[in-house]
The first five atom37 places (N, CA, C, CB, O) and aatype in JSON, in Angstrom:
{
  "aatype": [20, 20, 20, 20, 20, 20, 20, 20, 20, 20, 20, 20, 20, 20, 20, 20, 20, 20, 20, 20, 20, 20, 20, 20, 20, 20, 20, 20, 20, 20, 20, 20, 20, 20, 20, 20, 20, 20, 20, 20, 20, 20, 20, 20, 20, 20, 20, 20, 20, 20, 20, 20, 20, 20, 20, 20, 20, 20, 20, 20, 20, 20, 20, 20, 20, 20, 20, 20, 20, 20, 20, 20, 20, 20, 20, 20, 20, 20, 20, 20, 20, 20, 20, 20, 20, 20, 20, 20, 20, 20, 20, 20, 20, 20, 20, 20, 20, 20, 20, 20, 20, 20, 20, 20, 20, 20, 20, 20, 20, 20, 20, 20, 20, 20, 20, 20, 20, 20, 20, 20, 20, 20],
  "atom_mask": [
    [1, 1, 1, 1, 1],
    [1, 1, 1, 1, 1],
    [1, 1, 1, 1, 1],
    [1, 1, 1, 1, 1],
    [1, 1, 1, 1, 1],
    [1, 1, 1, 1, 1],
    [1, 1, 1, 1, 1],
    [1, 1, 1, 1, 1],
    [1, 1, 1, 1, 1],
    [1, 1, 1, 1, 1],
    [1, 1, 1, 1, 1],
    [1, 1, 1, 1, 1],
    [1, 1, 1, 1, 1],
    [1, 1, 1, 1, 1],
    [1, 1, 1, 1, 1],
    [1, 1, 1, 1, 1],
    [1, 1, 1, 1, 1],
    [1, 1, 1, 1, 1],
    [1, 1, 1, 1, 1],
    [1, 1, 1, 1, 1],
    [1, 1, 1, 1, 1],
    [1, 1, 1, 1, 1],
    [1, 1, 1, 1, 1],
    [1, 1, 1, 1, 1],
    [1, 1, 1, 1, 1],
    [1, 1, 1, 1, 1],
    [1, 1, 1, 1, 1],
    [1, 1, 1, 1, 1],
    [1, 1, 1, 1, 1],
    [1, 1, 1, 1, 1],
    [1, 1, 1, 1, 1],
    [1, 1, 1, 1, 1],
    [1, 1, 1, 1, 1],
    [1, 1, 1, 1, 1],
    [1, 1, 1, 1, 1],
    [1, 1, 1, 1, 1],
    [1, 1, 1, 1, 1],
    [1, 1, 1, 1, 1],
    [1, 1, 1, 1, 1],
    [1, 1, 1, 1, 1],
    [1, 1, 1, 1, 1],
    [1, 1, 1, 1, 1],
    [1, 1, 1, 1, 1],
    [1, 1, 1, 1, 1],
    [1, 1, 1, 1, 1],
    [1, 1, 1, 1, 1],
    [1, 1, 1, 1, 1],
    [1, 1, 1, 1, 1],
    [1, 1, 1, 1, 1],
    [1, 1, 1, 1, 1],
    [1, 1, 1, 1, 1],
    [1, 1, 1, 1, 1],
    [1, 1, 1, 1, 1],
    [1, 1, 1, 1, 1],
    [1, 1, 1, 1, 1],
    [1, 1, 1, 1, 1],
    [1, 1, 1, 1, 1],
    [1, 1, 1, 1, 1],
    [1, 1, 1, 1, 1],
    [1, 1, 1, 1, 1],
    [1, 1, 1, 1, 1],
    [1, 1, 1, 1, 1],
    [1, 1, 1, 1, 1],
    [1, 1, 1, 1, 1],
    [1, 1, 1, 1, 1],
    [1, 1, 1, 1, 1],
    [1, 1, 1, 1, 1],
    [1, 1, 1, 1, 1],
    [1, 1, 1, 1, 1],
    [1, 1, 1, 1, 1],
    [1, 1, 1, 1, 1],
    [1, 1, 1, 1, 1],
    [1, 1, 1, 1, 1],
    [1, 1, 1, 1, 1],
    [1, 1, 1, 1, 1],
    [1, 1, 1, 1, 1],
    [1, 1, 1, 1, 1],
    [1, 1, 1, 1, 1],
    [1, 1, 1, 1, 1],
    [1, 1, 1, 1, 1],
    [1, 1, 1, 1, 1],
    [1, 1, 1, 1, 1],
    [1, 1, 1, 1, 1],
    [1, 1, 1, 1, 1],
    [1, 1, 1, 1, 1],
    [1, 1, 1, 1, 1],
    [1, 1, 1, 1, 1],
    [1, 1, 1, 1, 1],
    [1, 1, 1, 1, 1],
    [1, 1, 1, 1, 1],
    [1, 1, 1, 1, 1],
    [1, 1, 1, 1, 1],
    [1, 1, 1, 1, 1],
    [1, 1, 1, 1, 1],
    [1, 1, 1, 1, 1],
    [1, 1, 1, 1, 1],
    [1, 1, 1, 1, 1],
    [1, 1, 1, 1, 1],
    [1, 1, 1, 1, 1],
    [1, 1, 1, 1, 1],
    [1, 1, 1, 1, 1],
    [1, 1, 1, 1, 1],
    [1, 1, 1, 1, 1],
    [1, 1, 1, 1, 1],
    [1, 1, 1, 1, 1],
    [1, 1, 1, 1, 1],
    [1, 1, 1, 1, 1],
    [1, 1, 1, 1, 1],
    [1, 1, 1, 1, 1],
    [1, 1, 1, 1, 1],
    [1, 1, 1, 1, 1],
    [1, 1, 1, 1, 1],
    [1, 1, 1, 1, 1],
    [1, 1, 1, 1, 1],
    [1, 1, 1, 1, 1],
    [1, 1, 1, 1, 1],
    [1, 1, 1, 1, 1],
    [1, 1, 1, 1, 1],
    [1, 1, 1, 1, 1],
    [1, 1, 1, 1, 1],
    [1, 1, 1, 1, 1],
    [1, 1, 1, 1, 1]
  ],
  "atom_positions": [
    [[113.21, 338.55, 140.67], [113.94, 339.77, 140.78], [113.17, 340.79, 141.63], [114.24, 340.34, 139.39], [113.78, 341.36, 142.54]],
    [[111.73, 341.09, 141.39], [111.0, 341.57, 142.17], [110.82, 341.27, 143.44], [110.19, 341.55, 141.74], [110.22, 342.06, 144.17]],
    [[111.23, 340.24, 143.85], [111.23, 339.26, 145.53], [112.27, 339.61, 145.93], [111.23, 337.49, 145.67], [112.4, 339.95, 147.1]],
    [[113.49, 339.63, 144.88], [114.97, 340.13, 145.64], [115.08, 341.68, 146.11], [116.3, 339.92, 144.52], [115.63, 342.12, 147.12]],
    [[114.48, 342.3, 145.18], [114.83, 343.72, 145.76], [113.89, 344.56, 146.8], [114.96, 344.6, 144.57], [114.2, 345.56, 147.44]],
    [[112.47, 343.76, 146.76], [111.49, 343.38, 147.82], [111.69, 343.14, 149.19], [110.97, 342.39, 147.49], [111.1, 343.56, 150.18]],
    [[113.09, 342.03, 148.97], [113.67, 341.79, 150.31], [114.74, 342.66, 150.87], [114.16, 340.54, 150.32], [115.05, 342.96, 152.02]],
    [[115.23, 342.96, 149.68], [116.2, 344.13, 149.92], [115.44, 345.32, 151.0], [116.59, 344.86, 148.27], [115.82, 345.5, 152.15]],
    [[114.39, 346.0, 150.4], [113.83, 347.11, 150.76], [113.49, 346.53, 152.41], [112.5, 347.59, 149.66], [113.83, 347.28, 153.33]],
    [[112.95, 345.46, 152.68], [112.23, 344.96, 153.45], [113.23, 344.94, 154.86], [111.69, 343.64, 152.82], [112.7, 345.24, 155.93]],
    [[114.24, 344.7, 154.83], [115.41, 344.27, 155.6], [116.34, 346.1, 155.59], [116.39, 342.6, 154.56], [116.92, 346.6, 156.56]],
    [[116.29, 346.3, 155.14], [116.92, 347.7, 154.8], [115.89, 348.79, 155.79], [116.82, 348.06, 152.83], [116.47, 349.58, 156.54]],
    [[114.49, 348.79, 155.75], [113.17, 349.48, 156.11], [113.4, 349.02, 157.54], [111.62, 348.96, 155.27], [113.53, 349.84, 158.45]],
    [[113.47, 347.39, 157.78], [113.61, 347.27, 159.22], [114.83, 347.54, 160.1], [113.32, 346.11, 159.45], [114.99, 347.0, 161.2]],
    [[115.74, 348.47, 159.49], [116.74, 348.49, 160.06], [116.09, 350.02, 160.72], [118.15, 348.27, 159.12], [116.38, 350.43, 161.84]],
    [[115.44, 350.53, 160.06], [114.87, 351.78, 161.35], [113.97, 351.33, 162.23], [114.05, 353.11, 160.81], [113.81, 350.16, 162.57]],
    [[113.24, 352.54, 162.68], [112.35, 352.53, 163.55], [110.88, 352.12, 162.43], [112.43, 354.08, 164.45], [110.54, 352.68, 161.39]],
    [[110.36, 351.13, 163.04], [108.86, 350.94, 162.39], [107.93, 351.81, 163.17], [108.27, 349.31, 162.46], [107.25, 352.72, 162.68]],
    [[107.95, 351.51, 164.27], [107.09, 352.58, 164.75], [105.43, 351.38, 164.78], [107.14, 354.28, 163.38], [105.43, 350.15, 164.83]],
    [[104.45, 352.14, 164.72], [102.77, 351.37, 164.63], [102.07, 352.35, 163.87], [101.79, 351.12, 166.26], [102.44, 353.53, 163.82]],
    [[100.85, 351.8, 163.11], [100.07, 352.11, 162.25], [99.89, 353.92, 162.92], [98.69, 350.91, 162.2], [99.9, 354.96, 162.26]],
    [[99.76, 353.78, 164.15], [98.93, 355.02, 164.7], [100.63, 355.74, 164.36], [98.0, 354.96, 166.78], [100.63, 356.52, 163.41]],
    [[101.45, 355.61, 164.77], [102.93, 356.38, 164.73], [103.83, 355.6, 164.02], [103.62, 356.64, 166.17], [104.7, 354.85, 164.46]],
    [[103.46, 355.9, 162.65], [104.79, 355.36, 161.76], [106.03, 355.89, 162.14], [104.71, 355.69, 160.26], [106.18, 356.99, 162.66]],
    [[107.12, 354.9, 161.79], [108.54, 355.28, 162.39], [108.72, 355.36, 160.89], [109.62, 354.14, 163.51], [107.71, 355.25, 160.19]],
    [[109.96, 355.56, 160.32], [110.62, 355.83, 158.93], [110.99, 355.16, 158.24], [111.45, 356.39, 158.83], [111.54, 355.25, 157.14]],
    [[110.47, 353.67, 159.46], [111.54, 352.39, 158.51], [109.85, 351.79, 157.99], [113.01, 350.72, 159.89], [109.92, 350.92, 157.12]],
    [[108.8, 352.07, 158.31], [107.39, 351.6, 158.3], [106.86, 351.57, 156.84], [106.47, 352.55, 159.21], [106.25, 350.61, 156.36]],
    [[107.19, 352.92, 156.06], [106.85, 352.7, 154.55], [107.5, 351.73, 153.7], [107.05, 353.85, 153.87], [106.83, 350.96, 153.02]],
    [[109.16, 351.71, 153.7], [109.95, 351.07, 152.73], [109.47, 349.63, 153.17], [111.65, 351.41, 152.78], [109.02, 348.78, 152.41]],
    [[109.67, 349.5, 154.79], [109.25, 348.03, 154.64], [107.88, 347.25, 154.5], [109.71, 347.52, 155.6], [107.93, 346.02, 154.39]],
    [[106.97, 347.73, 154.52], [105.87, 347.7, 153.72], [105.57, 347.21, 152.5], [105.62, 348.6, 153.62], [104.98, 346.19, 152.15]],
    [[106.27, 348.49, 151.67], [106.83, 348.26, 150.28], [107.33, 346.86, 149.69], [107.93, 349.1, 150.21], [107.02, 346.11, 148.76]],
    [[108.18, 346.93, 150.63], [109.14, 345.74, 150.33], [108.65, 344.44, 150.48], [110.27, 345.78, 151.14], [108.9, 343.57, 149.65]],
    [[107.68, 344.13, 151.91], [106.64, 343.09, 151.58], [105.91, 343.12, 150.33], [105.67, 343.1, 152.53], [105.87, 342.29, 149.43]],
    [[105.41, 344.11, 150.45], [104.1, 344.01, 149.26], [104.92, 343.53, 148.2], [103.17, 345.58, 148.75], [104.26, 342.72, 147.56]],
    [[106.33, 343.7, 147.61], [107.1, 343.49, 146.45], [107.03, 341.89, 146.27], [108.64, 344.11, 146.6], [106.42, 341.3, 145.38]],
    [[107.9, 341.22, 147.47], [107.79, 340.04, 147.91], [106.47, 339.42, 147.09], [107.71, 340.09, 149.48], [106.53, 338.86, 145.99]],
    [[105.26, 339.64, 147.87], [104.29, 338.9, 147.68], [103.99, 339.17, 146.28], [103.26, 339.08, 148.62], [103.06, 338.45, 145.95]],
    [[104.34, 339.83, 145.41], [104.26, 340.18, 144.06], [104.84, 339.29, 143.23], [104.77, 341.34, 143.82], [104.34, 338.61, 142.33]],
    [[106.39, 339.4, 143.77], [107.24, 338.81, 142.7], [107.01, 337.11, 142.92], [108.97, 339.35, 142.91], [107.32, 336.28, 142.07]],
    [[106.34, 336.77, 144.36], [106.56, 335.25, 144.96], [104.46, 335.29, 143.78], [106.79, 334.94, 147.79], [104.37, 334.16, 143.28]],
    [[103.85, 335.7, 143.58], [102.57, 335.83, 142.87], [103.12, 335.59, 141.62], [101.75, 337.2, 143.0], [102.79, 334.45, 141.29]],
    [[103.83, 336.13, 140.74], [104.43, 336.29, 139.65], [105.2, 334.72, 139.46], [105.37, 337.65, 139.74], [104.92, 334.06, 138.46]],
    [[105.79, 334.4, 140.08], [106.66, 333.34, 139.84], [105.52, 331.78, 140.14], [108.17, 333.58, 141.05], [105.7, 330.73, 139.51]],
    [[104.74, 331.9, 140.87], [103.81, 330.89, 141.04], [102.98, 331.02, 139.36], [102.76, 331.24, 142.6], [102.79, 330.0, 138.69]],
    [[102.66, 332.05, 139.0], [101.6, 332.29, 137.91], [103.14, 331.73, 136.84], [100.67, 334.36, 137.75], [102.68, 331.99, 135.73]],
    [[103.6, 331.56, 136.75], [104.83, 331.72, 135.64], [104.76, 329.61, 135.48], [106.94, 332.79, 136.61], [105.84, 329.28, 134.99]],
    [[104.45, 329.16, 135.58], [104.25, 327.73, 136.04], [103.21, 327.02, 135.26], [103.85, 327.67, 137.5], [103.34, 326.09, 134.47]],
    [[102.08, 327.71, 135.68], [100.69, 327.83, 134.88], [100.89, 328.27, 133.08], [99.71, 329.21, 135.77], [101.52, 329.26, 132.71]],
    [[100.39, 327.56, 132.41], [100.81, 327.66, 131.07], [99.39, 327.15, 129.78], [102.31, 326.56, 131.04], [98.95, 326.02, 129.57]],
    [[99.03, 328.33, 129.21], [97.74, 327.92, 128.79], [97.9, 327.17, 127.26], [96.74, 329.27, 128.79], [99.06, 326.78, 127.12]],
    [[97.39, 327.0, 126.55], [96.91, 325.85, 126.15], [98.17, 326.35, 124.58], [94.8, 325.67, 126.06], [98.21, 327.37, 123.89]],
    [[99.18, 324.81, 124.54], [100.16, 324.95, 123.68], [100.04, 325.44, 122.1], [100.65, 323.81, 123.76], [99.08, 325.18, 121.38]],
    [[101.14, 326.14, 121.74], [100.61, 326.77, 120.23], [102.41, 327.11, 120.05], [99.09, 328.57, 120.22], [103.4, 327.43, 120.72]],
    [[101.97, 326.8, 118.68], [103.55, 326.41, 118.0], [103.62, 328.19, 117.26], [103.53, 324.56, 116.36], [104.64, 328.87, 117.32]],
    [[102.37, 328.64, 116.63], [102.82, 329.98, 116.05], [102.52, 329.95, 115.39], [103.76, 330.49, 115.86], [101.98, 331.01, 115.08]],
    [[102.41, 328.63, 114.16], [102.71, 328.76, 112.96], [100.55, 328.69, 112.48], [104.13, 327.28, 112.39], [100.14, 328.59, 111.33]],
    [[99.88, 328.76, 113.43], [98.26, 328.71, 113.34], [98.33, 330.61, 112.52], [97.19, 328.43, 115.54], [97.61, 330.98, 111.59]],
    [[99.02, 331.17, 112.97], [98.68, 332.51, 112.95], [99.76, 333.36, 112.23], [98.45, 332.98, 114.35], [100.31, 333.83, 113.23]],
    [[100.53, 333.95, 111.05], [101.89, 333.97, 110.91], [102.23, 335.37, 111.59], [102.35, 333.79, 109.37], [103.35, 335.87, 111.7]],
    [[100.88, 335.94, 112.09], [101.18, 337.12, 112.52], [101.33, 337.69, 114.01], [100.39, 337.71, 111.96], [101.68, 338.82, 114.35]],
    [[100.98, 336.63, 114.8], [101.14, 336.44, 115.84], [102.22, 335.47, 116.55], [100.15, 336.27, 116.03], [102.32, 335.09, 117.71]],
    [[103.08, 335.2, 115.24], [104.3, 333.87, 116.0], [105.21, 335.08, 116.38], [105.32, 332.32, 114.67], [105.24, 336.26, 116.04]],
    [[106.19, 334.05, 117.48], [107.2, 335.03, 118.1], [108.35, 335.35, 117.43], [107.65, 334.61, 119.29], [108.87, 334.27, 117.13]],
    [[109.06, 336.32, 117.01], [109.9, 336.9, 116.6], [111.03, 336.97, 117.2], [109.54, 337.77, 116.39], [111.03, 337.39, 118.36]],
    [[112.14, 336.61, 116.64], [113.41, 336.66, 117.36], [114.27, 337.78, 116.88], [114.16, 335.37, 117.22], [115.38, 337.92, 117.4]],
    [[113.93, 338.45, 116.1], [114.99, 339.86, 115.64], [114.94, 340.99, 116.84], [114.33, 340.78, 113.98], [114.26, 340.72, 117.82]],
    [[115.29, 341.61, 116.81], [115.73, 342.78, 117.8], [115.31, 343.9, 116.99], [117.39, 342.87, 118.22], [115.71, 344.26, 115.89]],
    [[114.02, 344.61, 118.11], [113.37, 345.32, 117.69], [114.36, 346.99, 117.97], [111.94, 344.96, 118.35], [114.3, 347.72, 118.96]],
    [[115.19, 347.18, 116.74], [115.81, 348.42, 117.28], [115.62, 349.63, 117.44], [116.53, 348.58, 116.92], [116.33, 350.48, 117.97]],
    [[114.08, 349.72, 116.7], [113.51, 351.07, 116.7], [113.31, 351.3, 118.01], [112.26, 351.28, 115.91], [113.61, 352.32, 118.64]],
    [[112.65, 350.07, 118.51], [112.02, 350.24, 120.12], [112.83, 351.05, 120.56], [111.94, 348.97, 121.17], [112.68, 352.26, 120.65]],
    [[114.05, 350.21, 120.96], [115.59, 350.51, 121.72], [115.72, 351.63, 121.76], [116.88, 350.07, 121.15], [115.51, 352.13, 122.86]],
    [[116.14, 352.62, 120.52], [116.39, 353.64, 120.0], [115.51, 354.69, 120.46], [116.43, 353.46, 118.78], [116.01, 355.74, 120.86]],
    [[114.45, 354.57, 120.45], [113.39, 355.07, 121.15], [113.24, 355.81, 122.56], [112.75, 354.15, 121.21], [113.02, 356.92, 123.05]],
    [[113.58, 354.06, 122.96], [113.53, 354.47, 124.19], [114.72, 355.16, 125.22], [113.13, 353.45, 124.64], [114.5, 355.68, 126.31]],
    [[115.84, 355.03, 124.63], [117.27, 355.41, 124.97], [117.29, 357.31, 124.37], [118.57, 354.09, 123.91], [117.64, 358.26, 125.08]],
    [[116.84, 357.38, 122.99], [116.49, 358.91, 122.93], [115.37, 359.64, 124.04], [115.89, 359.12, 121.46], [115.66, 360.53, 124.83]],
    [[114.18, 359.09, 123.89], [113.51, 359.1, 124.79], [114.21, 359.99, 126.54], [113.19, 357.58, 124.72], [114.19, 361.03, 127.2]],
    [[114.74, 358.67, 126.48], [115.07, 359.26, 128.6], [116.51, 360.57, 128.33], [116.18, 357.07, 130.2], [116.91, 361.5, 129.03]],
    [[116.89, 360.07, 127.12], [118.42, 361.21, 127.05], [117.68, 362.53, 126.52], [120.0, 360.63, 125.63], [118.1, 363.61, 126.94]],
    [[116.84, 362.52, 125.83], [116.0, 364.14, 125.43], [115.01, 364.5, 126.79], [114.69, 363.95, 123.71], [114.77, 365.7, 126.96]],
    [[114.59, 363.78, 127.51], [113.94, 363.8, 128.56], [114.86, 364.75, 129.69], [113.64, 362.31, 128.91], [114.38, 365.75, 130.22]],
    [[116.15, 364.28, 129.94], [117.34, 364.5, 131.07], [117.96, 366.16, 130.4], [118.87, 362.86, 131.01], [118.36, 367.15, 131.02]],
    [[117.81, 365.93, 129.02], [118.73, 367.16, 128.51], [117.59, 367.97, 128.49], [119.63, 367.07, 126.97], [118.04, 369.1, 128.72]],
    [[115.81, 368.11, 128.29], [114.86, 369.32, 128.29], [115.05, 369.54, 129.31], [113.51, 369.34, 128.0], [115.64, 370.59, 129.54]],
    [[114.57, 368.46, 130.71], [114.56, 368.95, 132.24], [115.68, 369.67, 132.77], [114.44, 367.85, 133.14], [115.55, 370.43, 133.72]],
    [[116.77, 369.45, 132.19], [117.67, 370.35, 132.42], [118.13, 371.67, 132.44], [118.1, 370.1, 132.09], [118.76, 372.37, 133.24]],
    [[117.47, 371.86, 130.95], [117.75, 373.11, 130.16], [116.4, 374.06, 130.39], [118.03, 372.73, 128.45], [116.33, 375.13, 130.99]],
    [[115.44, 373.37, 129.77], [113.78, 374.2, 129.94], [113.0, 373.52, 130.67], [112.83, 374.4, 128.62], [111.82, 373.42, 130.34]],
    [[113.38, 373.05, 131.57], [111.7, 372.87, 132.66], [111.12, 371.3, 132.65], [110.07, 373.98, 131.81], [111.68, 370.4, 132.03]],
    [[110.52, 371.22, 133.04], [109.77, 369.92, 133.1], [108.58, 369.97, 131.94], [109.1, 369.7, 134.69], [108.4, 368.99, 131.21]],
    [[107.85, 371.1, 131.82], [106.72, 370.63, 130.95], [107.02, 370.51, 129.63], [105.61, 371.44, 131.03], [106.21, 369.98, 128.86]],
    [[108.59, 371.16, 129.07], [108.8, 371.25, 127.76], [109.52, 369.79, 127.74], [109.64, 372.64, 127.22], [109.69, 369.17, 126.7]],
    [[109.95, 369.28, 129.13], [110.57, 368.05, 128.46], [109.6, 366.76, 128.66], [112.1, 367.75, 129.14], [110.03, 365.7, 128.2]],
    [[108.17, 366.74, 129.39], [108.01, 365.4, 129.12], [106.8, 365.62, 128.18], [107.81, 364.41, 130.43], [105.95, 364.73, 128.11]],
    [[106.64, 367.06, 127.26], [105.74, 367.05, 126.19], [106.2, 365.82, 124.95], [105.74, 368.65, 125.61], [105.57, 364.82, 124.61]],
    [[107.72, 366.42, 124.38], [107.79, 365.7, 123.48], [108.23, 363.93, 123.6], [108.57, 366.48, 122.78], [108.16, 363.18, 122.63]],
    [[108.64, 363.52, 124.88], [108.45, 362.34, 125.25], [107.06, 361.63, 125.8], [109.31, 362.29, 126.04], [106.98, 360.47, 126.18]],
    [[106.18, 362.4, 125.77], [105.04, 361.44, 125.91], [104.03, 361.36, 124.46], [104.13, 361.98, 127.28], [103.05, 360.65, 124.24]],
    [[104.69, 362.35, 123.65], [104.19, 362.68, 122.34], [104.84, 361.53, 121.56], [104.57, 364.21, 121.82], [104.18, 360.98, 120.68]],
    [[106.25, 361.08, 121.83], [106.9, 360.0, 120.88], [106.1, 358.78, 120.6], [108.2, 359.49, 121.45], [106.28, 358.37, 119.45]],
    [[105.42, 358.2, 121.17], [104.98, 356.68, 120.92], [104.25, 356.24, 120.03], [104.39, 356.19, 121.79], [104.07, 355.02, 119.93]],
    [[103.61, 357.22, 119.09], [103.34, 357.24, 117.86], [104.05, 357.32, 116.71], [102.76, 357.89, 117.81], [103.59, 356.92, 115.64]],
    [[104.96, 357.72, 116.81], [105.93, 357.79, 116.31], [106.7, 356.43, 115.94], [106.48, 358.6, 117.02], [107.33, 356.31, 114.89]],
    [[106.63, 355.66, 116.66], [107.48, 354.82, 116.71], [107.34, 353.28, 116.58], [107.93, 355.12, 117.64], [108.17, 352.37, 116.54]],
    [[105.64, 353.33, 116.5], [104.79, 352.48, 116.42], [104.83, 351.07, 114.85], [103.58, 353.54, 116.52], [104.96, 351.73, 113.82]],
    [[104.79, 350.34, 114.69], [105.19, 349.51, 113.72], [104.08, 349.99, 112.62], [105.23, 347.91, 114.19], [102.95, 350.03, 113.11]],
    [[104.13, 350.23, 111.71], [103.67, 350.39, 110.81], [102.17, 349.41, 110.2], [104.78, 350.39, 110.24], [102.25, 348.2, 110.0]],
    [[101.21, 350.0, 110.03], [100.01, 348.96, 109.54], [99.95, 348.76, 108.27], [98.64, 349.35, 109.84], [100.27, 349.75, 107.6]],
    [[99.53, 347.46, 107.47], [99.46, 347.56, 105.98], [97.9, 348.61, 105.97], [99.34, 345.7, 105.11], [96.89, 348.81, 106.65]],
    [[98.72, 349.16, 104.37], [97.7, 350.25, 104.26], [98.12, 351.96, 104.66], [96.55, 349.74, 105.26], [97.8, 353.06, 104.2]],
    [[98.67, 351.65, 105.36], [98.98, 352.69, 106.46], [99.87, 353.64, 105.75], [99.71, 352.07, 107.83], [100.14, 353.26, 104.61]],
    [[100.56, 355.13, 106.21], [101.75, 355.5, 106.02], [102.58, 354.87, 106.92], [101.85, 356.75, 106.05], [102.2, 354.16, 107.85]],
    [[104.06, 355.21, 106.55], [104.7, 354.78, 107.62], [105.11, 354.87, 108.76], [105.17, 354.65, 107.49], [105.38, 353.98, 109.57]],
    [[105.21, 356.55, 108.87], [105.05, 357.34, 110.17], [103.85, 357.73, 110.71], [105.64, 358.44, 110.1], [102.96, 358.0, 109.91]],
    [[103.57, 357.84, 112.12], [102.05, 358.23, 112.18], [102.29, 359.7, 113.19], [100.88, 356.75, 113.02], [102.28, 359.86, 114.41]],
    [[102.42, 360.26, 112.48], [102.8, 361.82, 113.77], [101.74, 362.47, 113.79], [104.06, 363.16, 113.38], [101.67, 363.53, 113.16]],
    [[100.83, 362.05, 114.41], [99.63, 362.41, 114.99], [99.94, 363.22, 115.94], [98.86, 361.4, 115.43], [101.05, 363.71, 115.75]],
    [[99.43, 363.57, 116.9], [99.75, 364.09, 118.16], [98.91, 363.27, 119.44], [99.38, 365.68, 118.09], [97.68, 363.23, 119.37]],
    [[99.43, 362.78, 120.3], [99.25, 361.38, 121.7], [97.92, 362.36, 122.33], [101.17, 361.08, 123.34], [97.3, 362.0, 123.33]]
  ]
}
């Protein structure tokens, strides 16, 4: 996905002027970009192949993979960008990405032992 929109940028960038290192043209950054994406996502997909040493889950019960749907995350993160859009809107930028960079404690899975909320401050 990263290779596709990589190429996207890449082909899109060369449709301007590139211009040379000494005189960038406008199409010179995006397509840049858009290589560098390429060689990322084509890095990514080679490493995706490579697979280290097999484990069923059940060695560890706390580390096997989970198939439920983590909805706090979700929830989170969907309040998150919608309280984010409605502060920047209303009061400014610094009042809105205070309490969104403050959330992630908040929201954090709970430790045995622990309380359940941790509203610390980030």
């Amino acid at each position: 996905m990263i290779a596709l929109i990589g190429a996207g940028a890449a082909y899109e960038g060369s449709t301007y002027g590139i211009g040379s290192l000494a005189q960038m043209g406008s199409g010179f950054f995006p397509t840049v970009l858009g290589v560098g994406m390429i060689l990322v996502g084509a890095a990514i997909a080679a490493s995706g192949g490579v697979a280290g040493p097999a484990t069923t889950g059940l060695e560890d019960p706390h580390h096997a993979a989970s198939t439920a749907v983590d909805w706090r995350g979700w929830i989170a993160i969907i309040a998150g960008v919608c309280l984010f859009m409605l502060l920047c809107q209303f009061a400014g930028l610094l009042p809105a990405i205070l309490p969104v960079c403050s959330s992630p404690p908040w929201v954090r899975p709970p430790r045995p032992g622990k309380r359940r909320w941790c509203l610390r401050c980030a």
